[in-house]
C-alpha positions in Angstrom: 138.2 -60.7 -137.9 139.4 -57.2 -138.9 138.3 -57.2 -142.1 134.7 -58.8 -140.7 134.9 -55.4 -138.6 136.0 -53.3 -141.1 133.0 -54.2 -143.9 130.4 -54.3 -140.8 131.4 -50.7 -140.0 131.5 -49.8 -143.5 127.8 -51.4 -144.5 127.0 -49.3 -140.4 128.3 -46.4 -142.0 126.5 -46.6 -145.1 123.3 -47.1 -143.7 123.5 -44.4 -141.5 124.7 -42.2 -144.5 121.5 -43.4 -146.5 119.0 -42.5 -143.7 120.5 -39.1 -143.4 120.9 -38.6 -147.2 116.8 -39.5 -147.4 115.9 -37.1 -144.4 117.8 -34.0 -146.4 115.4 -35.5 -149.2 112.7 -35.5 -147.5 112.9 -32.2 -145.5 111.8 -29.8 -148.1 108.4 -31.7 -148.5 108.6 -30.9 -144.4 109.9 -27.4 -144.4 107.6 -24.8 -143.3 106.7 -21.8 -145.4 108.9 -18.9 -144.2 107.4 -15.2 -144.6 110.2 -14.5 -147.3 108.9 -17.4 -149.4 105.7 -16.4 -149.1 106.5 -12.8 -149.8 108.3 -14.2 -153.3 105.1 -16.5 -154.2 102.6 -14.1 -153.9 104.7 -11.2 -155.9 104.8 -14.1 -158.4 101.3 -15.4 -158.3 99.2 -13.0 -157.3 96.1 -12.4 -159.9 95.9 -8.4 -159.8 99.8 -7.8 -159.6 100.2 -9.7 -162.7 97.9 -8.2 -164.7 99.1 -4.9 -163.6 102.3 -5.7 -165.2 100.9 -6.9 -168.4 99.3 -3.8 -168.1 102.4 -1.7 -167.6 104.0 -3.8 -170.7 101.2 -2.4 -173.4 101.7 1.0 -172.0 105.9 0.9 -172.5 104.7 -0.6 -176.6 102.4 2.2 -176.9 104.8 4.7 -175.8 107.4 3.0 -178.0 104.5 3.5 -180.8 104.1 7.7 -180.2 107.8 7.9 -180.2 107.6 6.5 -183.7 105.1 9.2 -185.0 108.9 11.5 -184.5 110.1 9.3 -188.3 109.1 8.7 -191.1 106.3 6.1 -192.4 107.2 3.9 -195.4 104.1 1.8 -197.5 105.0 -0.6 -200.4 102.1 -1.2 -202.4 102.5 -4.2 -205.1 99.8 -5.7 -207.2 100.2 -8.1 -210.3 97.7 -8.6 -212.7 97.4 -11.3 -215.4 94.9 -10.9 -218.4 93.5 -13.7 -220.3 92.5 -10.8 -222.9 93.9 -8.0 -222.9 91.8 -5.1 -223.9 94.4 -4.0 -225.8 94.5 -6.2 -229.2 97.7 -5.7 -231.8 97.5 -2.7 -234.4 98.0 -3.4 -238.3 97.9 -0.6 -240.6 96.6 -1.7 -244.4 99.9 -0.6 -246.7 97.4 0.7 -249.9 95.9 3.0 -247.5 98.9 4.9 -246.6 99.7 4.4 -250.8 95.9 6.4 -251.1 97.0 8.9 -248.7 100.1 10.3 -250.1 99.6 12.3 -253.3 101.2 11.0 -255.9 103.3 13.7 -258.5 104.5 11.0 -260.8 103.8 7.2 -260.9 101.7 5.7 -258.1 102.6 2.4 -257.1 100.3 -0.2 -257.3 97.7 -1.8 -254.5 99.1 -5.0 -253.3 97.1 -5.5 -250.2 99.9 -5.8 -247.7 99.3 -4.8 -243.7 102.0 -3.2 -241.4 102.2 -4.6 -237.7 103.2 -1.3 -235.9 102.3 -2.7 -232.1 101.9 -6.1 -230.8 99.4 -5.8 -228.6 98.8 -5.4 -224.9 100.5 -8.6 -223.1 98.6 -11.0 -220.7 100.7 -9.6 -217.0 100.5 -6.2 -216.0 102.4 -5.2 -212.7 101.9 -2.0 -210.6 104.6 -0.5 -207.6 104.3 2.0 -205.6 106.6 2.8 -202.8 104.9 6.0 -200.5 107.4 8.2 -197.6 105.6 10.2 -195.4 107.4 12.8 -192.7 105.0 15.0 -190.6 107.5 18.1 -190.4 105.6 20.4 -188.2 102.4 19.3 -186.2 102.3 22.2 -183.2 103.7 19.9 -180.5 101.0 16.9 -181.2 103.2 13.9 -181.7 105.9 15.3 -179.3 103.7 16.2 -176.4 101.7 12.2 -177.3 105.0 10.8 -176.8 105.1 12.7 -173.4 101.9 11.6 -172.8 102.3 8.1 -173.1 105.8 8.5 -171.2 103.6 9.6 -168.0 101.1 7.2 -168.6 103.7 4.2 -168.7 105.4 5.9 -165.4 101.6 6.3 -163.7 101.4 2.2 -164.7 105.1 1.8 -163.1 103.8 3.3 -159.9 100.6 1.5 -159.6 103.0 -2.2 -159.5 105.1 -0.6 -156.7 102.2 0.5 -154.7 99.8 -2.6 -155.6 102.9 -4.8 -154.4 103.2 -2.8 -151.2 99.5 -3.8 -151.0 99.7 -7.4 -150.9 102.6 -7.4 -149.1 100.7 -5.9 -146.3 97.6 -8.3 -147.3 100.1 -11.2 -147.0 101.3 -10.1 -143.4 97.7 -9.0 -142.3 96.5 -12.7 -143.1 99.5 -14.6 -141.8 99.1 -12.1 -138.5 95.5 -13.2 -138.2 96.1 -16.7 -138.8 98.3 -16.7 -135.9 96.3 -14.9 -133.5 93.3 -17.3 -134.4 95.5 -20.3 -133.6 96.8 -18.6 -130.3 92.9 -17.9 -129.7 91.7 -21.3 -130.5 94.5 -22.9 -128.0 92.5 -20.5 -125.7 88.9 -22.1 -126.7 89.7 -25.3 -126.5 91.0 -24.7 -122.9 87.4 -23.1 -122.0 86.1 -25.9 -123.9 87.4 -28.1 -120.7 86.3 -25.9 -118.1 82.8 -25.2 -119.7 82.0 -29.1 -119.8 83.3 -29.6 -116.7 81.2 -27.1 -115.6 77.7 -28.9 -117.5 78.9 -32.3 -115.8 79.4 -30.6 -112.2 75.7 -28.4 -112.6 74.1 -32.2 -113.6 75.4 -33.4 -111.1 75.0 -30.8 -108.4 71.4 -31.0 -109.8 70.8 -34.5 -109.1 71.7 -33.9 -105.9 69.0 -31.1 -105.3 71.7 -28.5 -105.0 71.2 -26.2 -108.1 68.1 -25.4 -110.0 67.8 -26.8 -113.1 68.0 -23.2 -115.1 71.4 -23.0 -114.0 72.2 -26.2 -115.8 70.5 -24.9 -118.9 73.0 -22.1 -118.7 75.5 -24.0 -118.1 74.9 -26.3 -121.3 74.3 -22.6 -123.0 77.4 -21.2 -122.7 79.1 -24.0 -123.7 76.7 -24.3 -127.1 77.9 -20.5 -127.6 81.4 -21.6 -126.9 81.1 -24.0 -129.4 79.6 -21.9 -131.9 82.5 -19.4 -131.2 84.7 -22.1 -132.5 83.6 -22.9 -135.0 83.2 -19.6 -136.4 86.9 -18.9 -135.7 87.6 -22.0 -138.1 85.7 -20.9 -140.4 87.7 -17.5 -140.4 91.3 -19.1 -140.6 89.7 -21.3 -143.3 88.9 -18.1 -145.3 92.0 -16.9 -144.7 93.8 -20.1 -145.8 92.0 -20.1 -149.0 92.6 -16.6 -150.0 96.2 -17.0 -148.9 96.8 -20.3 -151.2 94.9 -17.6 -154.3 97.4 -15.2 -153.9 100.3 -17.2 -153.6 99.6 -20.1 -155.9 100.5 -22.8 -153.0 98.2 -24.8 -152.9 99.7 -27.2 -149.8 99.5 -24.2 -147.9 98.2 -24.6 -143.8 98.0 -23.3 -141.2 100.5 -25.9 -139.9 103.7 -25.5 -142.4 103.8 -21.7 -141.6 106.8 -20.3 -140.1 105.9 -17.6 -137.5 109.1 -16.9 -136.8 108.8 -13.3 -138.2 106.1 -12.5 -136.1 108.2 -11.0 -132.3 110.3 -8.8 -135.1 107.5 -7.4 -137.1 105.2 -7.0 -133.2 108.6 -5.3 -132.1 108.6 -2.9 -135.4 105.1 -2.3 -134.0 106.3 -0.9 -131.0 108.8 1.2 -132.3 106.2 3.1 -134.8 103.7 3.5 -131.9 106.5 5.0 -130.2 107.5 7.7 -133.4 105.7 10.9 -133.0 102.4 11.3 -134.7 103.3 14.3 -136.5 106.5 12.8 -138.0 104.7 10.2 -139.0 101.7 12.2 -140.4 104.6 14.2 -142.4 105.9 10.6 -144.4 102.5 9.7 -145.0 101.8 13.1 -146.8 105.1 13.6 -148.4 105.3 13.6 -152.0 107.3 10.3 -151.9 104.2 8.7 -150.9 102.7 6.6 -153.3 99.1 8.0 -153.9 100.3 11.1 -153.5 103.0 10.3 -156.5 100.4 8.6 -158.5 98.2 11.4 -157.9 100.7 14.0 -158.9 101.8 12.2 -162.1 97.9 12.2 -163.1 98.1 16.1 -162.9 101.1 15.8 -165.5 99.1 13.7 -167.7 96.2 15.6 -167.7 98.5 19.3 -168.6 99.7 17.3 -171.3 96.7 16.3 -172.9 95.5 20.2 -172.9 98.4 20.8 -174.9 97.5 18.2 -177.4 94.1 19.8 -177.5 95.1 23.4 -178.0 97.1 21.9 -180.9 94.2 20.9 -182.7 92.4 23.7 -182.5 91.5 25.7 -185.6 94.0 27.3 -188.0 96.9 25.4 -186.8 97.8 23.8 -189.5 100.2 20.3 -189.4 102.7 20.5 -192.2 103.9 16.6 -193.8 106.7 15.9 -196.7 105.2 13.0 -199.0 107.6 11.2 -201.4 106.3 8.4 -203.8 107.8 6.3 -206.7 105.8 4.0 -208.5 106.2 1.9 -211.2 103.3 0.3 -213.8 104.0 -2.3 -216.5 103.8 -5.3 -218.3 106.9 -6.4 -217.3 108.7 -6.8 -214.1 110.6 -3.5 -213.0 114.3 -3.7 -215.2 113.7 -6.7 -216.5 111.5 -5.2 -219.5 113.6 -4.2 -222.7 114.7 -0.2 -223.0 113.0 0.3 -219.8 115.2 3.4 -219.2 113.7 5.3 -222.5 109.9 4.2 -221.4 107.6 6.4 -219.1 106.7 3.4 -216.6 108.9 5.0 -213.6 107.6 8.3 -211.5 109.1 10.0 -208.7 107.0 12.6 -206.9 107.4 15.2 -203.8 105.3 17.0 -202.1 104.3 19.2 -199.0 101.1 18.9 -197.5 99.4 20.9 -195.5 95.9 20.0 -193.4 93.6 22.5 -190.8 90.1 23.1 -189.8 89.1 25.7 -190.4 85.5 25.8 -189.0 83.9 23.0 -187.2 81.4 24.7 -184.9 83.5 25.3 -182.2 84.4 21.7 -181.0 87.8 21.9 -180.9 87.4 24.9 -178.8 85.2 23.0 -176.6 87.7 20.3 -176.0 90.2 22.4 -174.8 87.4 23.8 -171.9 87.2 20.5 -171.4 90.7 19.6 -170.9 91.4 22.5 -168.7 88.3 21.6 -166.6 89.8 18.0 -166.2 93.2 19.8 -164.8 91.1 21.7 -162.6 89.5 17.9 -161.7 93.2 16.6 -160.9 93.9 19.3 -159.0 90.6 18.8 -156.8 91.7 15.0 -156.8 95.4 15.9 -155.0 94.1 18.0 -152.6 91.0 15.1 -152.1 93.7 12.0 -151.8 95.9 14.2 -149.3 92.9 14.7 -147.3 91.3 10.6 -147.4 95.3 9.9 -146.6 95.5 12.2 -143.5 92.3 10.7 -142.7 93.0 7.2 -142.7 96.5 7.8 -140.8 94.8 9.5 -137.8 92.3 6.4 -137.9 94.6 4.1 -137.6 97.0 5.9 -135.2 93.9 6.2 -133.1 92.8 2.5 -133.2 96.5 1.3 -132.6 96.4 3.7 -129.5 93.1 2.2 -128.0 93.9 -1.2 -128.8 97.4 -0.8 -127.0 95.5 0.4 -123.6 92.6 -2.2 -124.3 95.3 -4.6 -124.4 97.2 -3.0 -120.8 93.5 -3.2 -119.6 93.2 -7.2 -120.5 96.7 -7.7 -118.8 95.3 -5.9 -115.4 91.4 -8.5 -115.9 93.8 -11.4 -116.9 96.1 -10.8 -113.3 93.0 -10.1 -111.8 91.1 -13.3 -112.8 94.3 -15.1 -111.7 94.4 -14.1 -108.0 90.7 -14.9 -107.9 91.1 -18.4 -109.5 93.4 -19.1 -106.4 91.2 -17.2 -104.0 88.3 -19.9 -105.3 90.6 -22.9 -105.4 91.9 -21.4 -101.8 87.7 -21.9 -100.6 87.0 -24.7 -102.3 89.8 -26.9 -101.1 88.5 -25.7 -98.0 85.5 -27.3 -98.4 83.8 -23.5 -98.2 83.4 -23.5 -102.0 82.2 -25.3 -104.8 83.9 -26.1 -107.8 81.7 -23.9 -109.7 82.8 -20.9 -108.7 86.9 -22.3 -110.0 85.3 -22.8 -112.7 83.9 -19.4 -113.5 86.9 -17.6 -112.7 88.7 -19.7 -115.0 86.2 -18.9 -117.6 86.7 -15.4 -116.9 90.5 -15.4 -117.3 90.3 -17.6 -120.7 87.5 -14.7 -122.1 89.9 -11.7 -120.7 92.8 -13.8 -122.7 90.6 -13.9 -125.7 90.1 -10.5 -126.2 93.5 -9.8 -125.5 94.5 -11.6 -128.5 91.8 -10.1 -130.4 92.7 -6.5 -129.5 96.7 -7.5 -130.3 95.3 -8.5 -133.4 93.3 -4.9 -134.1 96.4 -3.2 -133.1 98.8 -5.1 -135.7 96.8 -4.3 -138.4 95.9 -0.6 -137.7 99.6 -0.9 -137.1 100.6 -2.9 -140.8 97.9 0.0 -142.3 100.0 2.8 -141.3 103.3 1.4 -142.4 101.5 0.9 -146.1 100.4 4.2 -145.7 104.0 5.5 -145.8 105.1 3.8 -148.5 
């Protein structure tokens, strides 16, 4: 009997073990998405970060390329050849003409017709190296201020991934903000969805009953109709935002249902506590030079000083100064493999200095250097521009986040207000003074005041989320 007890409490215990071990299986496929997650996906997945970055990539290789204009460039150039006739043929020399041309003081020796080979001929391969060093040694700041240039460039690239990922991180908590306040409104709807056909059934009836004129019925079914429509606009909006949420962040089981608003009271509480910093500290972040537009901005300014310098480098009688070193070879045979090659002329070594200026081309690059400074003076218009749209949009939003906060106070007061009446109605119509109507209406009233409630709370989180990317 024990060990009956002991192997049912073990085969117990393992089946109990198996359901729990499944559950922890199953839960991830369960788990909802927590803002954190979400954050990560989208910083993964979203379309214009990543090509930023691939962007920011080409810019570090071109930089990487000016910096290599500092050294030296070395070209190999190697041909072969092989000739199935040589232009070249072998060279005889007949032995009784060089007897005819030597003048005889005794005895000339007789003709015999004999020929001399004195060269054998051009041979069938012919190969040709050339090995070229070139070493700009003096190019009035051109390759040194490009490599600057391209340095600023990469950096402006740099900037533009740290502010476009504080961008969609504020798109991310704009959509997930507005997907719960058009959940929390459609709990609303569906609630005035009740009291609205309630409302239809009681005017039909009342109707029937010679009561209420039959216009009242037809508003009646109207604002339900509208109440419907209302809905199903609001569905249509969280479906938008659903789909643009699952483009950004590559989940594609993303819903509205396995979303974790558990980050919401912290971030409406961060809310408060910005709405409560002064507006001209505030104002002060937004327009520091820690700001990214304002850095971006500033680092354009750089870039467009440094290409003036590359332009005043070019102009005319400014010389760029270059070493050049070449050593070629050109034979039949392959280099040091060909007999007595050291006593043969098929080896060269040269050096040289080169120097290259215009001297007179109409005044262009004279031109181009107006034009440079004029795009300074552009950058320059641009910073003080951007500081301007920035200071703009902060007192915007500052001023929307104010109104929306007493729009939402003035809900609250309509929202207590339609509650006291509700019970004042209920009150009269248990009384048998009333009709059910008039509950009715008041009800409607208090779900519309809610409504906009929400809505404004909504307006105000992301003036609110706007301001907060505006400081970064």
């Amino acid at each position: 009997m024990k060990i009956k007890r002991i192997l049912f409490t073990f085969v117990v215990f393992s089946i109990l073990q198996t359901g729990l071990w499944c559950q922890e299986e199953e839960a991830p496929e369960n788990s909802l998405y927590s803002l954190q997650t979400l954050l990560i996906a989208t910083e993964e997945n979203h379309p214009d970060l990543l090509k930023l970055q691939e962007e920011y990539r080409r810019s570090v290789l071109d930089y990487k390329d000016a910096k290599a204009g500092l050294g030296p460039s070395i070209d190999l150039q190697v041909s072969g050849t092989y000739m199935l006739n040589p232009p070249i043929d072998d060279i005889t020399i007949n032995v009784d003409n060089i007897i005819d041309a030597i003048q005889w003081n005794g005895l000339k020796p007789a003709k015999r017709g004999q020929y001399i080979k004195v060269y054998d001929g051009m041979e069938n391969t012919f190969y040709n190296f050339e090995l070229t060093l070139t070493q700009p040694l003096f190019t009035w700041g051109k390759v040194t201020n490009a490599i600057k240039l391209y340095q600023q460039i990469s950096e402006i690239k740099q900037t533009q991934i740290t502010n476009q990922s504080a961008q969609i991180q504020t798109e991310l908590k704009t959509r997930l903000l507005s997907l719960y306040y058009l959940n929390k409104i459609l709990e609303i709807l569906d609630e005035e969805q009740t009291y609205t056909d309630r409302m239809v059934k009681v005017s039909m009836d009342a109707e029937e009953s010679g009561m209420l004129l039959h216009q009242d019925v037809v508003d009646a079914k109207i604002q339900a109709k509208e109440l419907e429509i209302a809905k199903q606009d609001l569905l249509e909006q969280m479906n938008n935002q659903l789909l643009e949420l699952r483009r950004t962040t590559g989940l594609e089981d993303l819903s509205a249902d396995n979303i974790n608003y558990e980050f919401v009271p912290e971030l409406l509480e961060s809310f408060d506590t910005l709405l409560n910093t002064g507006h001209d500290e505030l104002e002060k972040e937004v327009l520091s030079g820690n700001q990214s537009a304002i850095k971006m901005i500033t680092k354009l300014q750089e870039v467009s000083q440094t290409a003036e310098k590359i332009a005043r480098g070019y102009e005319n009688w400014k010389p760029d100064v270059a070493l050049q070193m070449s050593g070629g070879y050109s034979g039949s045979r392959f280099p040091l493999v060909e007999t007595n090659w050291r006593r043969k002329d098929d080896y060269s070594l040269n050096i040289s200095i080169g120097l290259k200026t215009t001297i007179w081309d109409g005044g262009k690059k004279v031109r181009d250097v107006s034009r440079k400074m004029s795009e300074v003076k552009t950058a320059d218009i641009n910073k003080i521009d951007t500081r301007s749209t920035l200071s703009k949009n902060f007192n915007s939003q500052w001023n929307a986040a104010q109104v929306c906060t007493m729009k939402i106070e003035y809900q609250d007061l309509k929202i207590e207000s339609a509650a006291s009446k509700i019970n004042q109605k209920q009150q009269i119509y248990e009384s048998g003074y009333g009709s059910e109507t008039d509950v009715l209406s008041a009800k409607i009233e208090r779900c519309n005041a809610q409504i906009e409630k929400e809505k404004q709370a909504l307006s105000r989180a992301v003036a609110c989320l706007t301001i907060e990317y505006l400081r970064q």
